[in-house]
C-alpha positions in Angstrom: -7.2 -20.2 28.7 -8.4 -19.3 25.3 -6.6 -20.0 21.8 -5.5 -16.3 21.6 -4.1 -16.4 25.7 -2.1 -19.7 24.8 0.0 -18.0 21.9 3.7 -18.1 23.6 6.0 -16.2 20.7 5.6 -12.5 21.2 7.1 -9.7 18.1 8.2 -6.0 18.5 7.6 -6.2 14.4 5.7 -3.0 13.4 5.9 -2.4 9.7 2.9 0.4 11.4 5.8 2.0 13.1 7.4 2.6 10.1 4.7 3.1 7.7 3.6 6.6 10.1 7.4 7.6 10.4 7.5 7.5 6.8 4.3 9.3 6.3 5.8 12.1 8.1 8.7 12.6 6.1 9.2 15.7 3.5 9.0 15.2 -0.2 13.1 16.1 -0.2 13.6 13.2 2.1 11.7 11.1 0.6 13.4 11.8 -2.8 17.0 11.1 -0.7 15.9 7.6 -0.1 14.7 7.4 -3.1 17.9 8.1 -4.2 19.9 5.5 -2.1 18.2 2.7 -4.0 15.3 1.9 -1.0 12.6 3.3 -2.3 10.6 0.4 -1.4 10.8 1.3 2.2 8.7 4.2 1.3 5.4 2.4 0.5 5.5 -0.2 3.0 1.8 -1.6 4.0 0.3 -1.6 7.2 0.3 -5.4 8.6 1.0 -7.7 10.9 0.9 -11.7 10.6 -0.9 -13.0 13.4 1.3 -14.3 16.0 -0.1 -17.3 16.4 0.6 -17.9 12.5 4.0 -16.9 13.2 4.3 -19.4 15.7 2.8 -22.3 14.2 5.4 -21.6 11.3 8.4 -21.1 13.5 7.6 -24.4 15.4 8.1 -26.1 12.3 11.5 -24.1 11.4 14.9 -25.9 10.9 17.2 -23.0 11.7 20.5 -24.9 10.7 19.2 -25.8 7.2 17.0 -22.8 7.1 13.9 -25.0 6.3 10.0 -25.3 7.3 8.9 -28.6 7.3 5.5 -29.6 7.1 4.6 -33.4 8.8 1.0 -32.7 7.5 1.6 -33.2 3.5 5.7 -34.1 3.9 5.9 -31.1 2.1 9.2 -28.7 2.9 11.1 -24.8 2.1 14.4 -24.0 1.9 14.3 -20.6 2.9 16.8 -18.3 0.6 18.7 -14.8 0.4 17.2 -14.5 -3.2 13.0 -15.1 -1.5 13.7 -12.9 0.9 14.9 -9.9 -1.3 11.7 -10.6 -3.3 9.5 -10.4 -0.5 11.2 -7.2 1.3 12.2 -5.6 -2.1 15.7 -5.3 -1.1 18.3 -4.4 -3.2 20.3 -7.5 -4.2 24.0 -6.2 -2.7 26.9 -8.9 -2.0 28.8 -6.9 0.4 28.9 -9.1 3.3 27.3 -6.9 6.6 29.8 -5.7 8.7 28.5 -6.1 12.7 30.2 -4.5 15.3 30.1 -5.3 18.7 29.2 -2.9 21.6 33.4 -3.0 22.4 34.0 -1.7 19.1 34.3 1.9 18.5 31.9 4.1 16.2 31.9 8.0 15.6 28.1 7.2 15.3 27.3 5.0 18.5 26.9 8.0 21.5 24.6 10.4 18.6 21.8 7.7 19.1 22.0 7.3 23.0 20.1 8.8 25.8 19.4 8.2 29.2 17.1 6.0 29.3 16.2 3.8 32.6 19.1 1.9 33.2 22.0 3.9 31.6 22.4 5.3 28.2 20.6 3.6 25.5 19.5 3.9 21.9 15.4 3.9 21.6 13.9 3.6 18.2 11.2 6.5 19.4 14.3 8.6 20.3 16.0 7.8 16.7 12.5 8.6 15.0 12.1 12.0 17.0 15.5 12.6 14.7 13.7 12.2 11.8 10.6 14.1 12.5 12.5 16.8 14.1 15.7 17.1 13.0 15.6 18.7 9.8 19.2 20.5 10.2 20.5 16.8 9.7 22.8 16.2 6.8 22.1 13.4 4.1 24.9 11.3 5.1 23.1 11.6 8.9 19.3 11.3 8.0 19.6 8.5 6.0 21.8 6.4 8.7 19.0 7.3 11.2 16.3 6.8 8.4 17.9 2.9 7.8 18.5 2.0 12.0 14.9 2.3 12.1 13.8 0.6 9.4 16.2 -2.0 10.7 14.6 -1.7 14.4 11.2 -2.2 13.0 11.1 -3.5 10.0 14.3 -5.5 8.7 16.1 -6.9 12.0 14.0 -5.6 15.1 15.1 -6.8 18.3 12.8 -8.0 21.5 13.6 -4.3 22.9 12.3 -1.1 21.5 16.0 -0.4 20.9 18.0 0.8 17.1 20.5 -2.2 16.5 24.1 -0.2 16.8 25.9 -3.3 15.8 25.0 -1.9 12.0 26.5 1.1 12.2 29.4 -0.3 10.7 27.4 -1.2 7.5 25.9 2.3 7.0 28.9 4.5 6.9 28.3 5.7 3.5 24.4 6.0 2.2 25.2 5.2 -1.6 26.7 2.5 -0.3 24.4 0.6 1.8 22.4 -1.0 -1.0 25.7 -2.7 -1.6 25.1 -5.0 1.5 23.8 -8.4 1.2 20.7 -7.3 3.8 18.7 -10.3 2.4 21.5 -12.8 3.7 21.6 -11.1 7.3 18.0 -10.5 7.7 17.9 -15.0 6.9 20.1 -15.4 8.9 18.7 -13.1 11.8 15.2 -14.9 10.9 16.8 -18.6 11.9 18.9 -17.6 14.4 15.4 -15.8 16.1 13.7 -19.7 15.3 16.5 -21.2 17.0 15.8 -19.3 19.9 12.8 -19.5 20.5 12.5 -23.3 20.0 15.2 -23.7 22.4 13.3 -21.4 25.2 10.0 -23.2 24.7 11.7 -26.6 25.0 12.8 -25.7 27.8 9.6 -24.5 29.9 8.2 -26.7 31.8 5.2 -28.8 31.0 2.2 -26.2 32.4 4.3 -23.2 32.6 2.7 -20.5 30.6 5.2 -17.7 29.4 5.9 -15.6 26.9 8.6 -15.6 24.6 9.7 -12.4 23.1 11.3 -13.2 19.3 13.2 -10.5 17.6 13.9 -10.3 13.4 11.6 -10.3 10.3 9.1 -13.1 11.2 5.8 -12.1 8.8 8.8 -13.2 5.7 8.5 -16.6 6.6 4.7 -16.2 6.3 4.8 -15.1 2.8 6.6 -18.3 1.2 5.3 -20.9 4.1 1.4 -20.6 3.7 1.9 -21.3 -0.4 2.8 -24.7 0.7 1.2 -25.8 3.3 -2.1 -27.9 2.7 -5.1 -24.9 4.1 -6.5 -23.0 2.2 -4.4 -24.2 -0.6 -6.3 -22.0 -3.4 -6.0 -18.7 -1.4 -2.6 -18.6 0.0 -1.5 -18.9 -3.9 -3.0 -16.1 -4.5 -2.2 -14.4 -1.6 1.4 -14.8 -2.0 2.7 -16.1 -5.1 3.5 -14.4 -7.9 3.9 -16.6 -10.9 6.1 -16.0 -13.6 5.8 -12.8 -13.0 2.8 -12.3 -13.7 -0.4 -11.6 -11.6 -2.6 -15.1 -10.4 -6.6 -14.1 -10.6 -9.1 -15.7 -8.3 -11.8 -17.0 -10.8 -13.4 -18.9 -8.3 -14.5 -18.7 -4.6 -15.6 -21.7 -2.6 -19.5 -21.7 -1.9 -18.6 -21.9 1.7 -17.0 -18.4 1.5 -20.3 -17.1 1.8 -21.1 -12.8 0.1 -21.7 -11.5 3.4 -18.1 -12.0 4.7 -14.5 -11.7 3.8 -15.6 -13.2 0.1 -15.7 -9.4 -1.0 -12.1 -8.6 -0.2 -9.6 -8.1 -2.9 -6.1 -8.9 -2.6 -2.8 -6.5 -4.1 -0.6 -9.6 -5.5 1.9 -6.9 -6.4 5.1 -7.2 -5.5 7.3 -6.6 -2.9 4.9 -7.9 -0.5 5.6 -6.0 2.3 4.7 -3.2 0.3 1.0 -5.1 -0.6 -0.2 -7.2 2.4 -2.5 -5.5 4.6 -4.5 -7.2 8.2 -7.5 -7.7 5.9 -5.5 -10.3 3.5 -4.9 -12.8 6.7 -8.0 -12.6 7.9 -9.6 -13.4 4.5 -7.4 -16.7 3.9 -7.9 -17.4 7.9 -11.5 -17.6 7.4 -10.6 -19.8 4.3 -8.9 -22.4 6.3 -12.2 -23.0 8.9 -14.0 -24.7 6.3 -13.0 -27.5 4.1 -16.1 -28.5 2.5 -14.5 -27.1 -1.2 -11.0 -28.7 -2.4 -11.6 -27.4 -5.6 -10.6 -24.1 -7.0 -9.9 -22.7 -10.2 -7.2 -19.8 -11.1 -6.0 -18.2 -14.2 -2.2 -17.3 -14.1 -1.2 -15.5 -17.1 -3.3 -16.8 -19.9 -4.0 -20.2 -19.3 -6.5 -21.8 -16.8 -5.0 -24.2 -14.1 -7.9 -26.3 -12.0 -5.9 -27.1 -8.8 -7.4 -30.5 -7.7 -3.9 -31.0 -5.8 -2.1 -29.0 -3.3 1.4 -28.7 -4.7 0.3 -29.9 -8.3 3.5 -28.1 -10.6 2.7 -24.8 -12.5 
């Protein structure tokens, strides 16, 4: 079995999904969502953390406290509401999310269902065909559509290919959705996803190969966890930390980054960074992390130099 057929946590993440929905949208709709405060959702990047990343990160989740641990340098995250807005580019609501549960009634739950194999169902493709087709939607309607998928494939997606109805009660008014604390439930979707799988891959048993399908926003705990961790120290800082605000320059490239590979690539630190990270960013600090023949590396952040001799020196 190679490395790549061992991975067990499986994501029905596509920020791709989204991106191309959003591509297809008109300038009118565009300016709507705009409007609503989510304008970040508009320039979302094309990327997807590398499940075997994901799963090397989630192995080392504590879903109760909401914290990665790393045994390697004793070094540990408290995951917040506050990191994940910054990451996602949420709006910072405190309206608690109202979930409903499929009992519960909703003028809005049969408009998203179809018959789909097994009964009537809500697919994200049938929600997007809504967007792309349905231009004799009102506001009010195109933006609730417009937000289930973002939630389905960006924000909370499930291990279906299914809108999440249970936030129908949150999106009854458009101005008012920014209002929600999303960066709270998308947390707590995140470490209840962790628990989950941890549980399900405790209890395989020992050379029974199967694949666990994790819903939520996995790649967020990928943009905090690699600043910490003790590979490729120099270029996960840059990769994704933004520091003080201000952008952190690579000065330096290790020797054994050599011109004719990833050396070349150039990395967005903008912010949010779901908006910035692209395929090409992980590969460059995966190929990073083969060799460790350079622990020194030197950055500027702001306008000072820092000479990073230490993994988690202070800043």
């Amino acid at each position: 079995m190679t490395k790549k057929e061992s991975i067990i946590l499986q994501s029905r993440y596509s920020a791709d999904r989204l991106h191309d929905i959003v591509k297809g949208l008109s300038q009118r709709r565009k300016d709507l969502i705009c409007t609503q405060k989510w304008g970040n959702l508009l320039n979302i990047g094309k990327f997807s953390a590398p499940k075997g990343l994901l799963e090397w990160i989630v192995d080392r989740i504590n879903p109760k406290l909401g914290e990665f641990r790393n045994p390697r340098n004793n070094t540990n995250i408290l995951f917040t509401r506050q990191m994940v807005e910054k990451a996602l580019g949420l709006p910072t609501g405190t309206r608690p999310v109202v979930i409903i549960s499929k009992h519960e009634e909703s003028p809005h739950r049969e408009f998203y269902k179809t018959d789909y194999e097994h009964g009537r169902r809500a697919p994200i493709h049938h929600a997007a065909t809504m967007l792309e087709k349905g231009t004799d939607l009102d506001d009010e309607t195109f933006f609730r559509t417009f937000f289930l998928v973002a939630l389905a494939t960006h924000f909370t997606p499930g291990t279906g290919n299914m809108v999440p109805l249970e936030y129908l009660g949150s999106l009854e008014v458009a101005s008012e959705v920014c209002e929600y604390a999303w960066g709270e439930q998308i947390l707590k979707d995140v470490m209840s996803e962790a628990d989950t799988f941890q549980k399900k891959k405790k209890a395989l048993l020992d050379g029974v190969f199967k694949k666990i399908w994790v819903g939520s926003c996995l790649p967020v705990l990928a943009v905090y966890t690699l600043y910490y961790t003790s590979v490729s120290i120099a270029n996960f800082i840059a990769l994704f930390f933004h520091l003080n605000t201000h952008v952190l320059v690579i000065l330096f490239i290790p020797d054994y980054i050599h011109e004719s590979s990833l050396s070349t690539h150039r990395i967005n630190y903008s912010l949010p960074r779901s908006s910035h990270v692209i395929d090409a960013d992980f590969e460059f600090v995966m190929l990073a992390d083969k060799s460790r023949l350079s622990q020194t590396h030197i950055f500027m952040a702001h306008d000072r130099f820092v000479h990073l001799r230490q993994p988690h020196m202070s800043l």
